[in-house]
C-alpha positions, 0 to 999 in steps of 0.5 A, spaced: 679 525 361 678 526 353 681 533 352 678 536 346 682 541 341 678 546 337 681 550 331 677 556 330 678 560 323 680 567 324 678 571 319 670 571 319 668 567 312 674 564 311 677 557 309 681 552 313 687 551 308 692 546 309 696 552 309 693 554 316 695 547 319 700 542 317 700 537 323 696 536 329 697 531 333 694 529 340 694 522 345 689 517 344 682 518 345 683 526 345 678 529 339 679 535 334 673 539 333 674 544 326 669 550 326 668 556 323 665 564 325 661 563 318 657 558 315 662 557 309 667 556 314 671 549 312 677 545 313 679 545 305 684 541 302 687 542 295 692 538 294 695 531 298 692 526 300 689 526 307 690 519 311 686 516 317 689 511 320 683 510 325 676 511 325 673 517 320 665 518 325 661 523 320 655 525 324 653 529 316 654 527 309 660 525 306 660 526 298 665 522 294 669 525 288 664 525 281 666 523 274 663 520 268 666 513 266 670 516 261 674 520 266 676 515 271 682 517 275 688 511 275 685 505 280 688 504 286 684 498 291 679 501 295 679 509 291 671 510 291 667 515 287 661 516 284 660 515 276 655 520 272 655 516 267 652 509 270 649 513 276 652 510 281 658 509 286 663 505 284 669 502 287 675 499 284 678 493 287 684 492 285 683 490 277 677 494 274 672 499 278 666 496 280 660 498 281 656 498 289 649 497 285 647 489 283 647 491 276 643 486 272 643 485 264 637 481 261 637 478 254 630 475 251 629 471 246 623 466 244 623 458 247 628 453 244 624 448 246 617 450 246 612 456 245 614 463 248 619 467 250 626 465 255 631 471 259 637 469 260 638 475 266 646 476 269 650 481 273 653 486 269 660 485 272 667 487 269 669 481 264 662 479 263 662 478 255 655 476 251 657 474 243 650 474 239 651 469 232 648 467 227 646 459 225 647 458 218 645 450 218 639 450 222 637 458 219 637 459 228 642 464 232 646 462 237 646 466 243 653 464 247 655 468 253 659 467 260 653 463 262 648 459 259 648 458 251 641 457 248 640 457 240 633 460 239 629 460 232 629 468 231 635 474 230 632 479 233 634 479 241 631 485 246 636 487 251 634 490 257 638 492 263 635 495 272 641 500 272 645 505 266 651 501 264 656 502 259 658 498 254 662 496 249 659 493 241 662 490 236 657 488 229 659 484 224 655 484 217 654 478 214 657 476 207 653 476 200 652 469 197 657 466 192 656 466 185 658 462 180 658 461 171 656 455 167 661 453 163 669 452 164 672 449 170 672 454 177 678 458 175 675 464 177 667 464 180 664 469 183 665 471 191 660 475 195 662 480 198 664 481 204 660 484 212 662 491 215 664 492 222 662 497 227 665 498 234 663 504 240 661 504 247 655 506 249 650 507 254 644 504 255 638 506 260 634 502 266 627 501 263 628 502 256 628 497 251 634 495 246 634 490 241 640 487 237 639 484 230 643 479 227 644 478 220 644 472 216 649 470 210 646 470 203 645 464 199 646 462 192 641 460 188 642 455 182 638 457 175 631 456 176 632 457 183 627 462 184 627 467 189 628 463 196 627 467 203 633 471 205 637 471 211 635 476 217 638 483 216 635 486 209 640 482 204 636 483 197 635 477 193 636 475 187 632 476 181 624 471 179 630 466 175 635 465 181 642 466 177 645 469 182 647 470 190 643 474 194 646 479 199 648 479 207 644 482 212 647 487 216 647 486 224 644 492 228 643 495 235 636 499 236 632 503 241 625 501 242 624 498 235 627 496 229 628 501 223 632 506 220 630 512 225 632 508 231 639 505 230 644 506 234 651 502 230 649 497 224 654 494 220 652 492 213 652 487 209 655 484 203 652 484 196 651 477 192 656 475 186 653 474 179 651 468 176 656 469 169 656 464 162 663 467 161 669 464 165 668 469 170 663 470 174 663 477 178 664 478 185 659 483 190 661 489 194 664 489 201 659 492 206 660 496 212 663 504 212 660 509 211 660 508 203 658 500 201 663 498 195 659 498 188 659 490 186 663 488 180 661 489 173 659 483 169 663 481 163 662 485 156 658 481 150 660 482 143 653 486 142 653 488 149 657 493 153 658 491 160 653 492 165 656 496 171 655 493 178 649 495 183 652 501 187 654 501 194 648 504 199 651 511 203 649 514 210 644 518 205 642 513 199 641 506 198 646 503 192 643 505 185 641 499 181 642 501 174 638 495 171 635 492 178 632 495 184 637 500 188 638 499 195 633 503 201 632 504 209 635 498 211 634 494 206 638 491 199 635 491 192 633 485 188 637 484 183 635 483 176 631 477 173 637 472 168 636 468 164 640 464 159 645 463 165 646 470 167 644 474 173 646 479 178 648 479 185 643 482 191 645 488 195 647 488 202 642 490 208 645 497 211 643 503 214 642 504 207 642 497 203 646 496 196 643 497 189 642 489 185 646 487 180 643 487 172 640 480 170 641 480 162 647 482 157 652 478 163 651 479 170 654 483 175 655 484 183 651 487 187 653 492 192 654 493 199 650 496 204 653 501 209 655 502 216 653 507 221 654 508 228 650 515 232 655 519 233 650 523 239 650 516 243 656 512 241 663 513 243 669 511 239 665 509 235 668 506 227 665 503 221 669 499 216 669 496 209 668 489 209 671 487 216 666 483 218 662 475 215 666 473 209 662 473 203 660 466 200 666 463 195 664 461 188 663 455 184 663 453 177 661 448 172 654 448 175 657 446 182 653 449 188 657 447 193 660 452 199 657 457 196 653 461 202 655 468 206 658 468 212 653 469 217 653 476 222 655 476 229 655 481 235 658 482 241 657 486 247 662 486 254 663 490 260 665 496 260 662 500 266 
């Protein structure tokens, strides 16, 4: 016969505490009932652990512990919890907390092959790693992850996700172009500045849509050269006669579109080196930070003093460009027109892109644009001055070779 054990709290409203009971033991089938006089009546342990070594039967509900992804508690296998943050229950199995929904990532991007658009969908799952890079050779991004890779001919990709995961992002702005100079041996060309770097955690929400945009290194362009279309990511270009490097793109995350009011992280680009008649041709400023560098001044004339190199776009401004274009949303200036075998650097794509390097009276960089994370959304969130691409080296005595920016990438790996 099953002999049933009721405890029953003494005190009307009053709390079953593990002060009132330290141990209560029974033969096997036996069973123990916990009651109260009143509703509030329970058994509440604060402290310790509580361990069942048979069957837990619960004819109510169970609530597990609840926290955010930032306040998990040390794991042990099997400890279960629910997480605020992705809005589900997750488990840890003895190597990461895992979450109980099937999580699905999903990145699309237009056919390699054909016409139209291609996902690449995936578990979001702890060690799930996708890294985002731009193909300078063929001007197509490669899209490598832990599953297929596919180049496609676009940068921008849309993300898209069936549950709130977490996520952490790592942007690198792409280089400026090299510069060059005309006369002399390429003892001291001009370099491209360098790309920016972000990084920070962030959260993205079912059924919205994101997109990363990856930045494409800037190009030199030789005398005569024109203004050639410009890599993705707002690298300014060089002026109507060439003679110069045109600025990096940056690499960016956005919420519904692409634009300045919806960026999320971004790490600028750097500005484009000079084209310079002097034996030294003047480098670009490095992207990223809150503040891109300015480029570098050009060289003074015998009738001319230096000319000051285009400014570094801010978290407020675009770079100034005392004798080109300034930097704007986004976007690098245009630098100066040369002639004569002088001309300016183009400013890096930013948050807010660099100021363009002068033309005339010897040529100088153009800056780098800045860096930006949203401080509201990301967290851990840091921007850093010309960690990103490398900028294009120079060349000299009208050699045009190796002179082109590092290209942008991104990645983005499991965090919850």
């Amino acid at each position: 016969m099953t002999t049933i054990a009721n405890l029953t709290s003494p005190i009307i409203g009053n709390l079953w505490t593990a002060n009132n009971v330290n141990t209560i033991s029974s033969a096997l089938g036996n069973i123990l009932v916990v009651s109260g006089n009143a509703a509030p009546s329970v058994l509440n342990f604060n402290f310790g652990n509580i361990d069942i070594s048979g069957n837990l039967n619960l004819n109510g509900n169970l609530r597990v512990p609840i926290g955010n992804t930032l306040t998990r508690p040390f794991g042990v296998q099997g400890y279960m919890r629910y997480n605020s943050t992705n809005s589900a229950i997750e488990f840890y199995n003895g190597n990461a907390w895992v979450s109980s929904s099937s999580a699905t990532i999903s990145i699309t991007g237009p056919n390699p092959s054909g016409s139209g658009n291609i996902t690449l969908t995936a578990l979001w799952q702890p060690g799930f790693n996708y890294t985002f890079q731009y193909n300078a050779y063929n001007s197509q991004p490669i899209l490598y992850d832990a599953y297929p890779s596919v180049v496609t001919p676009n940068t921008t990709y849309t993300i898209t996700t069936n549950s709130t995961i977490s996520a952490s992002f790592l942007l690198n702005g792409a280089g400026g172009g090299g510069g060059s100079y005309a006369n002399g041996s390429v003892t001291n060309p001009g370099i491209g500045g360098n790309g920016g770097q972000t990084t920070g955690t962030y959260t993205l929400v079912a059924g919205t849509t994101y997109y990363l945009l990856v930045g494409g290194g800037g190009a030199f362009v030789t005398s005569g050269g024109g203004q050639p279309a410009v890599g993705a990511g707002g690298g300014g270009n060089v002026g109507l006669n060439g003679y110069g490097g045109q600025g990096g793109g940056y690499t960016g995350l956005f919420i519904n579109s692409v634009s300045q009011a919806n960026a999320i992280m971004i790490a600028g680009g750097g500005g484009g080196a000079s084209w310079e008649v002097n034996p030294s041709a003047p480098s670009g400023g490095a992207g990223g930070g809150l503040s891109g560098n300015a480029g570098a001044p050009g060289t003074p004339a015998p009738s001319a003093p230096a000319s000051p190199g285009g400014g570094g776009g801010t978290q407020s401004a675009g770079g100034v460009g005392p004798y080109s274009n300034p930097g704007t949303a986004l976007q690098g200036g245009t630098a100066a027109g040369g002639d004569s075998g002088n001309g300016g650097g183009g400013g890096g794509g930013g948050y807010w892109g660099g100021g363009g390097g002068a033309g005339d009276n010897n040529g100088s960089g153009g800056g780098g644009g800045s860096g930006y994370f949203n401080p509201a959304v990301v967290t851990g969130g840091s921007t850093t001055t010309g960690a990103g691409a490398t900028g294009g080296p120079g060349g000299g005595g009208g050699l045009i070779v190796l002179v082109y920016g590092g290209n942008g990438s991104a990645t983005m790996s499991y965090v919850g």
